[in-house]
C-alpha positions as CSV (number, residue, x, y, z in Angstrom):
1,X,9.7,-14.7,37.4
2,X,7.2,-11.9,36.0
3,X,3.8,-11.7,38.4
4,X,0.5,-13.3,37.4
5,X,-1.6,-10.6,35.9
6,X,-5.0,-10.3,38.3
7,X,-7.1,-12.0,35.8
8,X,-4.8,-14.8,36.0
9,X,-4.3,-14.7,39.5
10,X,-8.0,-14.6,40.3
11,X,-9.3,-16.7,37.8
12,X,-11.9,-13.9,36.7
13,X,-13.4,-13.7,32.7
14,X,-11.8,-12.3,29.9
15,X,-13.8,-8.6,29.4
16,X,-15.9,-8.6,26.8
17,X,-13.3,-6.1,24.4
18,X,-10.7,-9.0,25.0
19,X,-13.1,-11.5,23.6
20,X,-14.0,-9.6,20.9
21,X,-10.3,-9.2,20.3
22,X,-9.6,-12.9,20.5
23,X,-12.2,-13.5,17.5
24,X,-11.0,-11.1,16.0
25,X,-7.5,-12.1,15.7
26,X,-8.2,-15.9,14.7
27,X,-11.0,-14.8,12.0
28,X,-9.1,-14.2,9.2
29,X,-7.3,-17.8,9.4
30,X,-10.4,-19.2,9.7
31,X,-11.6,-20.0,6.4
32,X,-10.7,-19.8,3.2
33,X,-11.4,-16.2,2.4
34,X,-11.5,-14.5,-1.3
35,X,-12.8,-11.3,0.6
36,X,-13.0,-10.5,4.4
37,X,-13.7,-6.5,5.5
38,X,-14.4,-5.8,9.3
39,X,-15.5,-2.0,9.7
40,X,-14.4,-2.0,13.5
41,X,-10.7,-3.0,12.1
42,X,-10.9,1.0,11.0
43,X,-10.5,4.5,13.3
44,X,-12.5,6.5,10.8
45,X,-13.9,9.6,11.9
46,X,-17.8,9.8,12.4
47,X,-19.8,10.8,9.2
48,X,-16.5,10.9,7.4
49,X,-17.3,9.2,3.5
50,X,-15.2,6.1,2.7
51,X,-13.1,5.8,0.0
52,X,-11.6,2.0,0.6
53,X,-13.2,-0.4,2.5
54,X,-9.5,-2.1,4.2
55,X,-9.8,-6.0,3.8
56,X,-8.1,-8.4,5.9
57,X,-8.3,-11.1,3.1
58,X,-8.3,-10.0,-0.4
59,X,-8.5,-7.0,-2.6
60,X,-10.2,-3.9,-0.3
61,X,-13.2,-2.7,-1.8
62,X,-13.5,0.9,-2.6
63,X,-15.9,4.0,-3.7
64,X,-16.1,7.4,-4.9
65,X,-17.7,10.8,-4.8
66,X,-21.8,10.2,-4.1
67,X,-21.2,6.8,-4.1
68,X,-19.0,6.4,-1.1
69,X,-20.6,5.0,2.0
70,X,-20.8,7.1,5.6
71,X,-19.2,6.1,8.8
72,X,-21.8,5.2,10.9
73,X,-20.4,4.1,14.7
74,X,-18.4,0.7,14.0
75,X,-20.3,0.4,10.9
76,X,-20.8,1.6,7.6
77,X,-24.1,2.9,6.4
78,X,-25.2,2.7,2.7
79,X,-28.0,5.0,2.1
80,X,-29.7,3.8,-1.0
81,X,-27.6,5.8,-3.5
82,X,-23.8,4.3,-2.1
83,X,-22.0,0.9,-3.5
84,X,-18.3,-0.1,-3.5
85,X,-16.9,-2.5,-5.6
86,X,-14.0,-5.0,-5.4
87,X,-11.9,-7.4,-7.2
88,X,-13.0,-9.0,-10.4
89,X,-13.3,-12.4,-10.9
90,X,-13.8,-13.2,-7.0
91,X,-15.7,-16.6,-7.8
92,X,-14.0,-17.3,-11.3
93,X,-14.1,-21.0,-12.1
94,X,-16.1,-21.8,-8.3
95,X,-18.6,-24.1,-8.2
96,X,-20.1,-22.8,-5.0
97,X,-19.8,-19.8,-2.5
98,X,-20.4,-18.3,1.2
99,X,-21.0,-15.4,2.2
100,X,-21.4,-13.9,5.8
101,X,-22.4,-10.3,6.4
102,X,-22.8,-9.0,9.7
103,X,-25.1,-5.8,8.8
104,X,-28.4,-4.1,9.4
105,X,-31.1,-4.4,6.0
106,X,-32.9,-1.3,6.6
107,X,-34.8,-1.0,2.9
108,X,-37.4,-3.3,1.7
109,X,-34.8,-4.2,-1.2
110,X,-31.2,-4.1,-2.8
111,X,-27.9,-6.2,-2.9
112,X,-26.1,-6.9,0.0
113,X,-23.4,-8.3,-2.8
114,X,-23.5,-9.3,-6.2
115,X,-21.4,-10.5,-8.4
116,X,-21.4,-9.3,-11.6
117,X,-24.2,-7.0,-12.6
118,X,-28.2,-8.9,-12.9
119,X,-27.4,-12.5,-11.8
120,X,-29.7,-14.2,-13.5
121,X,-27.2,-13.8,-16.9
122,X,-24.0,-15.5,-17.5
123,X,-23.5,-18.1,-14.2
124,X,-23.0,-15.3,-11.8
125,X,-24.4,-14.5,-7.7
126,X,-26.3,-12.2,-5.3
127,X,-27.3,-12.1,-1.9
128,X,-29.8,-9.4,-1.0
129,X,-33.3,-7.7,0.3
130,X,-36.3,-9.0,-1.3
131,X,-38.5,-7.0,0.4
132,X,-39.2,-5.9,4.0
133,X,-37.7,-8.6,6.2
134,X,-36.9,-10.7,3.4
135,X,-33.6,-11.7,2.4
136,X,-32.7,-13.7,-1.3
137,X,-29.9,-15.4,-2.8
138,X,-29.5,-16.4,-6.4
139,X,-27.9,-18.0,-8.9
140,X,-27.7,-17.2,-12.5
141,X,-27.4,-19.1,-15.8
142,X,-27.9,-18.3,-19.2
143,X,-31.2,-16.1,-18.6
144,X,-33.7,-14.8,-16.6
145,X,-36.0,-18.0,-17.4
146,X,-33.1,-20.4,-16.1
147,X,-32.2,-18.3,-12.8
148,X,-32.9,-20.2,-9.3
149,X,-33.4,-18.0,-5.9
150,X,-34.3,-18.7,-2.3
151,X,-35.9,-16.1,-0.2
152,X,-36.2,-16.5,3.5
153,X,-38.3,-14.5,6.7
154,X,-35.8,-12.2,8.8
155,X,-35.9,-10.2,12.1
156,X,-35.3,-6.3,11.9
157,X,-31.8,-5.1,13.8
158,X,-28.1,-6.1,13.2
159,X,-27.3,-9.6,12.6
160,X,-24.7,-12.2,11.5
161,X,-26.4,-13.6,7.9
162,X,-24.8,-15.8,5.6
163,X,-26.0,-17.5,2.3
164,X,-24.6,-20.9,0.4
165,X,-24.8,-21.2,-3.0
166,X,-24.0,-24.5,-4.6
167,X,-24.1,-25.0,-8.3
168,X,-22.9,-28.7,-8.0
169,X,-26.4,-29.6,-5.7
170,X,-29.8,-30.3,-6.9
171,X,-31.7,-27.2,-8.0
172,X,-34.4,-27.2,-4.8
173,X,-30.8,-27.3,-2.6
174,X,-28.4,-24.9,-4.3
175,X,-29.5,-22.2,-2.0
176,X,-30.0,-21.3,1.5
177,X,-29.7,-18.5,4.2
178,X,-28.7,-18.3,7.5
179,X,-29.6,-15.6,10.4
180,X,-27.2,-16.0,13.1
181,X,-26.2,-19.3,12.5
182,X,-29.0,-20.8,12.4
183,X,-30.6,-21.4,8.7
184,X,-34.5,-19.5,8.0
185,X,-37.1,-21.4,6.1
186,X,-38.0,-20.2,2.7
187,X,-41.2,-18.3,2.0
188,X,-40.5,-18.6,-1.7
189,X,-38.2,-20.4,-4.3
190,X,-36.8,-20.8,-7.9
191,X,-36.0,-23.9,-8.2
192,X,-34.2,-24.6,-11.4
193,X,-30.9,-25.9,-12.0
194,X,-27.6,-24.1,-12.1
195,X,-24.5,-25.9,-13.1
196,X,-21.0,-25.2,-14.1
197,X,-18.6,-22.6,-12.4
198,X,-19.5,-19.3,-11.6
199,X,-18.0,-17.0,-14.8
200,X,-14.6,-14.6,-15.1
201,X,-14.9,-11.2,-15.6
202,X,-17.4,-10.2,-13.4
203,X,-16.5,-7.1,-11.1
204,X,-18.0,-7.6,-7.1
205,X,-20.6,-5.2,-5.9
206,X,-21.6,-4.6,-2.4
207,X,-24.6,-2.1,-1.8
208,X,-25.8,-2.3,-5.2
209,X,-24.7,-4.5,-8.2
210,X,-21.0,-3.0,-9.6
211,X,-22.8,-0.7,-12.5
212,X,-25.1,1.1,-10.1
213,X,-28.4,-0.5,-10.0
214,X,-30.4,-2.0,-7.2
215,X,-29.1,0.0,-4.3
216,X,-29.7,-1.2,-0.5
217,X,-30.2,0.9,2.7
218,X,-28.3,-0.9,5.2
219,X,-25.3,-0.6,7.9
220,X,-22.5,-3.0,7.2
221,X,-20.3,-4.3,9.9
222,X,-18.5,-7.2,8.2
223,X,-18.6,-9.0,4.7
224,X,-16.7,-12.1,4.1
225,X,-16.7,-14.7,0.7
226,X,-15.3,-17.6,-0.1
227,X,-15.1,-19.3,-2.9
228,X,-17.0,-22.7,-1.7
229,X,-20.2,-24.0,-1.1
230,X,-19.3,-24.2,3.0
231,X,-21.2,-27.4,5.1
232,X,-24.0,-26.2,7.7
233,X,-22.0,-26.8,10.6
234,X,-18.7,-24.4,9.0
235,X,-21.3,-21.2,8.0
236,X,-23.2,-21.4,12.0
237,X,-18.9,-21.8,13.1
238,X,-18.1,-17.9,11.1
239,X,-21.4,-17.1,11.9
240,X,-20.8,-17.1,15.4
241,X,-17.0,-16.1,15.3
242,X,-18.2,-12.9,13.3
243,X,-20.3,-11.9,16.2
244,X,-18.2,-12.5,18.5
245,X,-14.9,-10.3,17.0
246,X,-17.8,-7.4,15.4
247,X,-20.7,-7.7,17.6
């Protein structure tokens, strides 16, 4: 019979690196992911510029020349002038999505993600800066005059934050964010009401939206989507699965 190892034997805690890489190998089973990147799933060198983001679920994201993002630690930093882009039609024919992005907003604006480019046009998404310590979401229909955002108060640093978007809900509840779990109350709101699925064609962005506008300054640790409008209870669940396999 093989020996107890001494953890075993002695009943002491799992470390906190074998933690980290228990969430990390039950993440990707649990949800259903269009898109799920993890920078610490990558030995890149320091400083080094990345061309493909590796996803664990889904098409990897990728960037080039200026554009391409800079290894920062276990994270990737986007400097105001980087974006990568990934697969097209990520939400096509969704009625809902959820994000959750484990990254540091360091500007006072830019996307986090968007998909498609301004997402007030054509039933398309974003998640994003507002300002300083502000975070949006948004939903898009027809036009600018029939968009519907949310944004919310945040604390400075690296955080898990997630956003639901749910076209099927009444307008004043189609959005919200969440900082670690737990949901932030809005400072200010859009309230219309966006209906149908979210439209085909339209090309992911993260860092800025996919034609090179509205850049962010941020480090990115993980981004995940999926295609649903997720309940409370499931976004705090990856919210606090995501910090425990990235944080």
């Amino acid at each position: 019979m093989r020996p107890l190892a001494a953890a075993a034997r002695t009943g002491s805690p799992a470390s906190a690196r074998q933690q980290r890489e228990g969430a990390r190998s039950i993440v990707a089973g649990a949800a259903p992911w269009a898109l799920l990147t993890m920078a610490c799933d990558a030995a890149w060198a320091q400083g080094s510029a990345v061309d493909t983001w590796h996803a664990r679920v889904g098409t990897s994201p990728t960037a080039a020349g200026a554009a391409r993002p800079a290894v920062d630690g276990h994270d990737l930093s986007f400097g105001g002038a980087q974006r990568m882009t990934g697969a097209t039609g990520l939400l096509a024919g969704a009625t809902g999505a959820t994000s959750i992005c484990m990254m540091e907003p360091i500007g006072t604006s830019g996307v986090w993600w968007g998909y498609g480019d301004a997402y007030y046009d054509a039933r398309r998404a974003v998640a994003g800066s507002a300002g300083a310590l502000v975070a949006t979401a948004g939903n898009g229909e027809t036009g600018v005059a029939s968009r519907t955002y949310v944004n919310v108060a945040i604390t400075a640093g690296m955080h898990v934050f997630a956003t639901r978007h749910d076209r099927t809900a009444a307008a004043g509840s189609e959005l919200a964010i969440y900082q670690d779990g737990k949901q932030c109350a809005p400072v200010a709101s859009l309230d219309n009401d966006t209906t149908g699925t979210y439209a085909a064609g339209q090309v992911l962005g993260i860092g800025a939206y996919p034609s090179g506008s509205i850049y962010v300054t941020a480090r990115y640790r993980t981004l995940g989507i999926v295609a649903q409008a997720l309940p409370a209870a499931e976004v705090r669940r990856l919210s606090l699965l995501v910090e425990a396999a990235c944080g």
